[in-house]
C-alpha positions in Angstrom: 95.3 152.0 13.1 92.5 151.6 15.6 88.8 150.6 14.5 86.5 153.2 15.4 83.4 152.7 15.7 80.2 155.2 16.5 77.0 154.0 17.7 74.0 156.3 17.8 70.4 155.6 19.9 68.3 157.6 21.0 69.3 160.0 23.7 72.8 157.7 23.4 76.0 158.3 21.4 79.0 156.4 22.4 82.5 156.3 20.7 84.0 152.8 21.0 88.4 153.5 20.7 91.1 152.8 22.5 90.3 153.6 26.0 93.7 155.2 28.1 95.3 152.3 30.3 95.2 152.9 33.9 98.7 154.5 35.6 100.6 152.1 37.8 102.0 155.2 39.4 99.9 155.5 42.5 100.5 151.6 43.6 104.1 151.0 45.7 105.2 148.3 42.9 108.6 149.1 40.9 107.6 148.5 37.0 109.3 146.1 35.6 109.6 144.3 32.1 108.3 141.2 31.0 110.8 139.8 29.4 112.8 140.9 33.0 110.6 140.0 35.4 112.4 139.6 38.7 111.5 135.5 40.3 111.3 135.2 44.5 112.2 131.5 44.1 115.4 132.0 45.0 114.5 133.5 48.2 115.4 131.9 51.4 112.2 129.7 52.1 110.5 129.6 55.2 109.0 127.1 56.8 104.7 127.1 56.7 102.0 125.1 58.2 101.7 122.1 55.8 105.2 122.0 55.2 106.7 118.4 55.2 110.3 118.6 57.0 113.5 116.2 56.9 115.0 115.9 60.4 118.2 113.8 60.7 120.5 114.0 63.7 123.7 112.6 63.1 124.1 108.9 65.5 120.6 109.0 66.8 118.1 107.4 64.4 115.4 107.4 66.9 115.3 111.1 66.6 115.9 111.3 62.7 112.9 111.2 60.7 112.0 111.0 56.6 108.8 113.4 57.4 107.4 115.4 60.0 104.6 117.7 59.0 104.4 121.3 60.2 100.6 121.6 61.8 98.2 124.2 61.3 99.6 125.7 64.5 102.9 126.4 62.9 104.6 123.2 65.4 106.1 119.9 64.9 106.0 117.1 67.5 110.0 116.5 68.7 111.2 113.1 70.9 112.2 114.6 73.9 111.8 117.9 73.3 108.2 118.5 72.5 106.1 120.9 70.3 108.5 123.2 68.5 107.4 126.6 67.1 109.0 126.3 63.5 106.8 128.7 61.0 108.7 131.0 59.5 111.8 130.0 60.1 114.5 128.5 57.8 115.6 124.8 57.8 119.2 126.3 59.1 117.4 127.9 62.3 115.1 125.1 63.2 118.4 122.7 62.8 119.7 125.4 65.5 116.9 125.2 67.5 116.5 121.1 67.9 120.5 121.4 68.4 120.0 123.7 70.7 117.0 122.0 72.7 119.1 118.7 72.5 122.4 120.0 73.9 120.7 121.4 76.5 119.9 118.2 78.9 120.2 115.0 76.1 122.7 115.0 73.8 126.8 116.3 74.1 127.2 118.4 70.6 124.2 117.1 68.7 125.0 117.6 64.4 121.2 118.1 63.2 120.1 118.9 59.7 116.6 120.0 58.4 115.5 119.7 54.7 112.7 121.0 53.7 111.2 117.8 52.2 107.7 119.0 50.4 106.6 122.5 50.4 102.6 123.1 50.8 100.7 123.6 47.9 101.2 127.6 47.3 98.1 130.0 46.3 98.3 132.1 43.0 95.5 134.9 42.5 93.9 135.9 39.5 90.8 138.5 39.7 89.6 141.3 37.1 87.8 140.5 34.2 88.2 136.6 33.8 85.0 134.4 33.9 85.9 132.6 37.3 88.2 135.0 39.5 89.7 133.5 42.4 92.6 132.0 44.8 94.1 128.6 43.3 96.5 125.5 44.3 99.6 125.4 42.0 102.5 123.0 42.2 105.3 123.1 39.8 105.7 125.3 37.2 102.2 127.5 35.9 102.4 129.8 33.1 100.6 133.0 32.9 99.0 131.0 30.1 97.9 128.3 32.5 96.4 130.8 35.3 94.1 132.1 32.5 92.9 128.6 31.8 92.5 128.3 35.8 89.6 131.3 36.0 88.2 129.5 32.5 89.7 132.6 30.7 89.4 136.5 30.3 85.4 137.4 30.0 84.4 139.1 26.3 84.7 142.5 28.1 88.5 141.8 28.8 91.3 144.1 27.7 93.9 141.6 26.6 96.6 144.0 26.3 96.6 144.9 30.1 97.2 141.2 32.1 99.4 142.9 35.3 101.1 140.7 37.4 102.8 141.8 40.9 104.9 139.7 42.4 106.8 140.5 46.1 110.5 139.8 46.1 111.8 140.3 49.3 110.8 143.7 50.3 110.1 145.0 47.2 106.7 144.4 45.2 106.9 144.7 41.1 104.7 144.9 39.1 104.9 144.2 35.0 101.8 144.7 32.7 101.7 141.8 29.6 99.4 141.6 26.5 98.2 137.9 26.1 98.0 138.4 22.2 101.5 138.7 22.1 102.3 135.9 24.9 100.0 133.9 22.9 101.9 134.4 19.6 105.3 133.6 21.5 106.4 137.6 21.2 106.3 138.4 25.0 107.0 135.7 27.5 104.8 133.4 28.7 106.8 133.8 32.7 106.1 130.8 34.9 104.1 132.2 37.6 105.1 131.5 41.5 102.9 131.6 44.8 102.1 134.6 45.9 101.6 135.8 42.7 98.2 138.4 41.9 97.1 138.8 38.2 94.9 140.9 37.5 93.3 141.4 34.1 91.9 144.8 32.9 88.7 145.6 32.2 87.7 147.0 28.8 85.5 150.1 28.7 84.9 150.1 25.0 83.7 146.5 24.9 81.9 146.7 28.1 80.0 149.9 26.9 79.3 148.5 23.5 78.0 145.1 25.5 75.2 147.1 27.2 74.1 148.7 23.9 73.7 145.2 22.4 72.5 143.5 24.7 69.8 146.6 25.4 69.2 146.5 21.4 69.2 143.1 20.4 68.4 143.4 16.7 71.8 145.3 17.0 73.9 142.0 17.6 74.2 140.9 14.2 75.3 144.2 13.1 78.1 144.2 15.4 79.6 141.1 17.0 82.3 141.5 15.0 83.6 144.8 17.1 83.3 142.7 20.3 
């Protein structure tokens, strides 16, 4: 059962419970489970500034290269050819495009492959009620776990039970709400988080309301800093 707890000042009463989570319904993401949380990384990528691309045309190492980097401009430099326009498309359709360019005036038939060879670092965002909200650098694999240790944690006013993650998979955006207690304890899963991703953690009406009253009582504290 639920601690309740009354506080009474004067010209103040305020009744500390279980304040009603906020409905999903009005946002354009499909709810989904945690434990079924659908993953984008195995969406076709495309191509970014920052990217690092693997060009090899087959019998011409002088136009075959370990690493060209995509520029802020979305281009790469190509022998030949020139700037190409390459961001946001796949490594299939720039191979198209260089064979393309290529067969045109230099080479009969040219067999080109792209790879993408290092993906920029992507951008995971965490706001709400954490002590350091903001956009941050992840490579490899970061656990919901992990992004609250990036924004140094949820704040004392936190509601725990409402960390909501929305993640855009294709065309769709979902959404699933987690309760780090229970990712913590190993009973809801602690999901590897992707670029893209926005987590957002709730904000606690109870605690934040019974915060003011101590912090505008101070003799008050001791009484209570067990409730927050």
């Amino acid at each position: 059962m639920k601690t309740m707890l009354r506080l009474a000042l004067p010209g103040m009463a305020i009744l500390a419970g279980c304040a009603p989570t906020p409905s999903l319904d009005s946002t354009r993401a499909r709810l989904a489970s945690p434990s079924a949380f659908p993953s984008a990384q195995h969406a076709i990528y495309r191509v970014g500034p920052a990217d690092i691309l693997q060009v090899n045309v087959f019998g011409e190492p002088g136009l075959s290269f370990e690493a060209i980097t995509v520029d802020a401009a979305g281009t790469i430099p190509f022998p030949l050819i020139g700037n190409l326009a390459v961001s946001g498309l796949t490594g299939e359709e720039i191979s198209r495009l260089i064979a393309g360019r290529l067969g045109q005036r230099y080479i009969v038939d040219p067999q080109v492959t792209v790879f993408i060879a290092r993906s920029a670092a992507q951008r995971l965002t965490v706001e709400g009620d954490v002590v350091k909200p903001g956009v941050f650098d992840i490579q490899g694999d970061t656990s919901l776990i992990q992004a609250m240790a990036m924004a140094q944690g949820p704040t004392r006013t936190a509601k725990l039970n409402e960390i909501i993650v929305f993640r855009e998979v294709g065309e769709e955006l979902y959404v699933a709400r987690f309760d780090l207690a229970k990712v913590r304890k190993g009973i809801e899963p602690n999901i590897p988080l992707e670029g893209g991703d926005i987590v957002v953690v709730g904000y606690s009406q109870v605690k934040g309301a019974l915060r003011d009253v101590l912090q505008a009582s101070p003799m008050l504290t001791a009484l209570f800093v067990r409730a927050l």
